[in-house]
N, C-alpha and C positions, 0 to 999 in steps of 0.2 A: 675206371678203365679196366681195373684187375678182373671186379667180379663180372666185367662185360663180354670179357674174352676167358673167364675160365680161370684164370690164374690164381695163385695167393700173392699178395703182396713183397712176402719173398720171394717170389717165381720170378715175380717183372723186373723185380731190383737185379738179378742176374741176367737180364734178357735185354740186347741193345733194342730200340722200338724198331730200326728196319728187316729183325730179325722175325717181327708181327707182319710183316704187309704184303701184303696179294704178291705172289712171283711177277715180275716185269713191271711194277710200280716204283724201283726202286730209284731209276734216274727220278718220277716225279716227287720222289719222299725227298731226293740231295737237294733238287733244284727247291724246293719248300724250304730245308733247312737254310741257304744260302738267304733267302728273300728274308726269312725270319730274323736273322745277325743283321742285315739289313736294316731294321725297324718296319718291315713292311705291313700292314693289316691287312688281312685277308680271310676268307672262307672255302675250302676246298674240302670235296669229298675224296675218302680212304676208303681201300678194303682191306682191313684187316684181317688175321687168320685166326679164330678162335684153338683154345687148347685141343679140341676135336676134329681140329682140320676143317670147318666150314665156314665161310665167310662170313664175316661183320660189315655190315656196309652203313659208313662211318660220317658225320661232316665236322669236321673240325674250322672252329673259330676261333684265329689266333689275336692275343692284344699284348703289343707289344710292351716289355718294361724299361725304364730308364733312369736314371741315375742325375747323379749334377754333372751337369756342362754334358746332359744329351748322352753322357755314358749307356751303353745297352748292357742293361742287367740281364736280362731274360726275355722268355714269354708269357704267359698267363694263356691256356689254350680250355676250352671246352668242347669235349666229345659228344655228337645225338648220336644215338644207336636209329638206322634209320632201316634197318633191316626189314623190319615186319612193314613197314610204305613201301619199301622196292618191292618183295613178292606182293603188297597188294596194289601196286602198281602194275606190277609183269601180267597177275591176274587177269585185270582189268584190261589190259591192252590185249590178251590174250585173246577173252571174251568180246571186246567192241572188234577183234582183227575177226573171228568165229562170225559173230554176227553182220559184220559187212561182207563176207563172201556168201552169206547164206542169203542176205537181201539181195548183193548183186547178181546171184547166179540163179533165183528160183523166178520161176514163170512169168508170176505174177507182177504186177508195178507196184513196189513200196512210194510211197510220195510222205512228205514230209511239210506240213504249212504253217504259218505263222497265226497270229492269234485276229489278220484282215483276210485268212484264205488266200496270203500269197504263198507261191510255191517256193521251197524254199530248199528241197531234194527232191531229185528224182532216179528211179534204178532205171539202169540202163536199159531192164527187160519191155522201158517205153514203145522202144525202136520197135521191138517185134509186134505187140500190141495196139500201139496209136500210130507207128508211121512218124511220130517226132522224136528228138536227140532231147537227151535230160539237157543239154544246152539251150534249145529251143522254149524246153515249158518252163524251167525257172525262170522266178522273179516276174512270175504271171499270176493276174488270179486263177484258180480252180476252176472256177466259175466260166469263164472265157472258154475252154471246153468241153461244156454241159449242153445237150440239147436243148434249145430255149425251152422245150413242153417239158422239162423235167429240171428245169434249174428253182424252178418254186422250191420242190423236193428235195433236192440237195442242200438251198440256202435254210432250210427248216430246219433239215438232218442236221446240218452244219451247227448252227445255232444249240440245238439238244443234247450233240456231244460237249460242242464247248461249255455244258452245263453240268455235263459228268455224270449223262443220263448210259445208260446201256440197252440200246434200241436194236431193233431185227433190222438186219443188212438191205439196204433197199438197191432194187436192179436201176440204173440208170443209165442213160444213151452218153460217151461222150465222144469227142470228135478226132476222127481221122485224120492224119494229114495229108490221104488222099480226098478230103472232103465229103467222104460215107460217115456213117454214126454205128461205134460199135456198143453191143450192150453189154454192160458190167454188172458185177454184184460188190459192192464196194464195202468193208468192215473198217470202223473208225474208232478211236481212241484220244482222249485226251489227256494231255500230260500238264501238271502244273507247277508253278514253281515255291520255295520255300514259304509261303505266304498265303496260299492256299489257292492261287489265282492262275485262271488260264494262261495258258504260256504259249504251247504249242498243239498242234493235234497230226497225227500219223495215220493212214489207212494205207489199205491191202486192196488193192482193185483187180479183180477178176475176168478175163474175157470169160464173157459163156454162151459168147455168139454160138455157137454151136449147138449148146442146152436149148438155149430158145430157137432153132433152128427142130428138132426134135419135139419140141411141144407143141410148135405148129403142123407137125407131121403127126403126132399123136390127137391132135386136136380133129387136124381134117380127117382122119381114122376115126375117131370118136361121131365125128361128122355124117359122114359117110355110112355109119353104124347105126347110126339114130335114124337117118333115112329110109335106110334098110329097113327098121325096123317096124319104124310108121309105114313104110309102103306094105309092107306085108299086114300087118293091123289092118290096113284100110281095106285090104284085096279081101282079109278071110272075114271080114263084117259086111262087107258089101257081098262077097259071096253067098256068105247065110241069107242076105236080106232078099237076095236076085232069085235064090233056092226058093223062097217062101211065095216071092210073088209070081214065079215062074209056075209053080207045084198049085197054086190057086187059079192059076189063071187057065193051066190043063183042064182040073177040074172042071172051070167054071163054064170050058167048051163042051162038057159032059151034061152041063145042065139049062143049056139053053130052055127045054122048053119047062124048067122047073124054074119059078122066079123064084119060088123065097130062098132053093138053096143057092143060085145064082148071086143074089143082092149079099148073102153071108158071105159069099167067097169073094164079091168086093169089097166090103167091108174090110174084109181082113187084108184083103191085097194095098187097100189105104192107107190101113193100120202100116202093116210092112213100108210102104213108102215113108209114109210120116216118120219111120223110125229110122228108115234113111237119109230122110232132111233134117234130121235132130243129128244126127253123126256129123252131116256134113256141116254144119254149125257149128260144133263143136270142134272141129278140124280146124274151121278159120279162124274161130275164135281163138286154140292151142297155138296154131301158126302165124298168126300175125298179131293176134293182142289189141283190144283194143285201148286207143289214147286213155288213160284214167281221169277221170273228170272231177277232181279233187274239191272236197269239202270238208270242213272244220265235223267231226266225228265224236260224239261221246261211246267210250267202249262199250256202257251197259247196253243201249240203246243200239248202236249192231250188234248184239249178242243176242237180245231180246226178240229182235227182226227176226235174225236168223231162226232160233227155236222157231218161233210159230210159224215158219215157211215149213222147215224141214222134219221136225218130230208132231206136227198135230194128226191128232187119230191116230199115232203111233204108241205099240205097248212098253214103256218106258217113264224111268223116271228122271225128271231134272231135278240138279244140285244147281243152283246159280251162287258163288263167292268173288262177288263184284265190289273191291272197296270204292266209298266215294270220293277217295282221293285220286283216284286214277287219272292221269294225264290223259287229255285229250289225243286226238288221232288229224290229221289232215290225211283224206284219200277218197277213193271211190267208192260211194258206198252200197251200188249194187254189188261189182266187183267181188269187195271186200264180204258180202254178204255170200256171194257164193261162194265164197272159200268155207265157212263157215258151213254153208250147206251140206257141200262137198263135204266138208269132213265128218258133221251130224249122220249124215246119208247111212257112212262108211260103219259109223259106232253104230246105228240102228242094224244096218246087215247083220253085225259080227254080235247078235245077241240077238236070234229068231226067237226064243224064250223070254224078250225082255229081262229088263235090269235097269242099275242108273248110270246117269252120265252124266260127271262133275262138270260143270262151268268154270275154270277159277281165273280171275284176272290180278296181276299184279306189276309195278311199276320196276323197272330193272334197269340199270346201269351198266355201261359197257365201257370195260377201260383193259387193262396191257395186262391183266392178270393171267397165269399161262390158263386158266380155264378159259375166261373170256373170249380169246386168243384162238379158241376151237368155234366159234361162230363165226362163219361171215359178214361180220359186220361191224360199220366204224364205230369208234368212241363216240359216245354219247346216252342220250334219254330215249327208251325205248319202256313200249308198253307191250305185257309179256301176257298172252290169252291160253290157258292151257288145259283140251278136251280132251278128259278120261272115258274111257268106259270099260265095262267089266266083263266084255266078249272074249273068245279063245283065242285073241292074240295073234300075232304076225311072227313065224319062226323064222330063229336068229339069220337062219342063211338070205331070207327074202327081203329082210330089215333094209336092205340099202337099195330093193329094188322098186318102193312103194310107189315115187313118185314119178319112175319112169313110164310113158309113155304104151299106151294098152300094157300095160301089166294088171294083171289082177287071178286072183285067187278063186271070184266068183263065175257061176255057171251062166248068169247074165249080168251085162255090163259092159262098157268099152273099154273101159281101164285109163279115160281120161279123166277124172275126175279128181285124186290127188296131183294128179300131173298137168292140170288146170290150178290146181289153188298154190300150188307151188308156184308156177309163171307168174301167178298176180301177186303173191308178195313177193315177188322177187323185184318184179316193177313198183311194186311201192317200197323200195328199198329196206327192205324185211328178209326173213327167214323164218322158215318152220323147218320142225326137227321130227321125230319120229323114237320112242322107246316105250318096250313092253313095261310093264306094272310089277312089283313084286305082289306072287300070285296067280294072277288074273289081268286078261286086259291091256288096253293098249292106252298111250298117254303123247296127241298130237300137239305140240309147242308152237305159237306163232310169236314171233317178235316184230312188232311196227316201230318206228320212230316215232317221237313224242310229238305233240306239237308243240313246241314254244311261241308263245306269243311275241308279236316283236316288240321292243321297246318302245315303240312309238305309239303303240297300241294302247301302252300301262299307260302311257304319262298321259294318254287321253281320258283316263278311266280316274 
């Protein structure tokens, strides 16, 4: 007790104890001693005064002593020092009182659920957001207001936290309680308890009706943009073409009574058409795509197609690095063939001098890694086809404009041509990428999904 409050043990021997105790504790120290003469047992907390003037906060456990015939000797009392629990106590209250005004007071809905997805808190900031009273959503599942098209999504999410994964915030519809669906972005967390075992899980729900409100306005702008853009494409290709058969067909009034040069300047004016009915092809084919007619694909074998379509008679060299492990393809294999074209075409232009142009194919895997995570495209088995060549390259500023829509670099050409083989893997749920070479040269990426065979197939084999 002495060394707890500071004193020497000669210091206490001179000091009554209600001379130690918090000012205004003292009726509760007489009425203690009263119950103690008593024989009473009990436990009560003290604040004592330290020799420094700061309190000790104290609990005293009395056991009482006695004698023959029930005589009261004494007491027998044990002191905790419980001082360093109260400030981490006050702490702590401090902290859980901080953090409840910061969830009740900030925009978004903190929610709180149990380990079946019942609710089990909600912040008040519901009301503003969903139109329901945290009275209303407790003791509900979660689930109950998710839009059905996106409760897959959420019981998945749901599931992956409770696993103690850390996954990217998914936007999810959920419901009004005026019966509209507003869209959220939803950030989740699981908490477990001493045992290692899911307990409970908390997220942070977002409105961002508004975000999404803006990206359909950015989008119809983007929209809007592209049309623009193709209309204009169309008007100054068709203009050249109308130029040439107009400019011939002048002429060709000049040469009535001259056939041969007559039959030349139809010729040409044919020519010129024809090369107008190949635009317009390619217009509807850009514009509306046609159905893919899928079939079981070995990679070397549209690789192989492609070259002898697109480089023969051409001055060049091929690299072909096709392993034979490569996963097969399920897709179109014209389609798929003119992508390849397409992009052969493009390495043949950008190297009038010839040169070579690597083939390489390899099998690639796509999972949560933050590289990965930069392609569009889901988890899984994908077969990765990747055409080098050693041409003057595509500078850095026009890099992101390759596959738009008449873009092109060249003095002839539509400029649909990457901008066609981009559509079709994108329909064959693929991607292609685009980056210069260190050096020299430009380096086109395609990624296809693999095919896997189904299980019913192997157990037939």
């Amino acid at each position: 007790m002495a060394d707890m409050l500071g004193y020497t043990m000669e210091e206490m021997d001179n000091l009554p104890v209600a001379a130690l105790i918090r000012k205004g504790d003292e009726a509760k120290y007489f009425s203690f001693l009263g119950r103690r003469e008593a024989g009473m047992k009990e436990s009560l907390d003290f604040v004592f005064i330290h020799k420094t003037g700061r309190y000790v906060y104290t609990r005293l456990e009395i056991v009482p002593l006695f004698g023959k015939g029930d005589q009261y000797l004494g007491a027998m009392a044990l002191v905790t020092d419980l001082t360093v629990q109260k400030k981490t106590g006050a702490k702590l209250r401090a902290t859980r009182n901080r953090l409840q005004a910061v969830v009740e007071n900030i925009r978004d809905v903190f929610v709180q659920t149990d380990r079946r997805a019942i609710l089990e808190y909600v912040s008040p900031s519901c009301i503003r957001v969903l139109g329901f009273t945290a009275e209303e959503m407790i003791h509900k599942s979660a689930f109950d207001f998710i839009h059905p098209e996106d409760r897959r999504l959420a019981q998945e999410y749901y599931e992956r936290i409770a696993g103690g994964e850390s996954l990217d915030n998914p936007e999810i519809r959920l419901k009004h309680a005026s019966g509209h669906y507003v869209w959220t972005e939803i950030v989740g967390k699981s908490v477990n308890d001493r045992r290692g075992r899911f307990s409970f899980a908390a997220f942070v729900i977002r409105d961002i009706t508004e975000r999404k409100k803006q990206e359909r306005e950015l989008l119809k702008a983007a929209r809007l943009e592209s049309i623009a853009l193709i209309a204009g494409g169309i008007a100054h290709d068709f203009n050249n073409l109308l130029a040439v058969v107009l400019g011939h067909v002048a002429v060709a009034k000049l040469s009535l009574n001259k056939p041969e040069q007559l039959l030349d300047r139809l010729e040409k004016v044919e020519q010129a058409t024809m090369q107008a009915r190949d635009l317009s092809a390619r217009l509807i084919s850009f514009s509306k795509g046609e159905i893919p007619e899928k079939e079981i694909i070995r990679p070397a074998h549209l690789v192989e197609e492609a070259v002898a379509i697109a480089l023969s008679n051409q001055n060049v060299h091929v690299m072909l690095d096709l392993p034979e492990d490569l996963h097969l393809l399920k897709g179109d294999m014209s389609q798929l063939v003119q992508v390849l074209n397409n992009i052969l075409t493009n390495a043949v232009q950008a190297m009038p001098q010839g040169g070579t142009i690597t083939i390489k194919g390899s099998n690639f895997v796509v999972d949560e890694s933050p590289i990965d995570q930069r392609l569009p495209l889901v988890s899984g088995e994908y077969v990765r086809i990747a055409v080098s060549d050693q041409g003057t390259g595509i500078p850095p500023e026009l890099m992101a404009k390759v596959f738009d829509p008449f873009f092109t670099t060249k003095k002839e050409g539509y400029g649909l041509g990457l901008a066609t083989a981009h559509l079709i893997v994108s329909r064959h749920d693929g991607c292609i990428t685009v980056e210069p070479n260190e050096g020299a040269g430009t380096t086109f990426t395609i990624y296809l999904p693999a095919y896997v065979k189904p299980a019913a197939a192997e157990d037939e084999k």
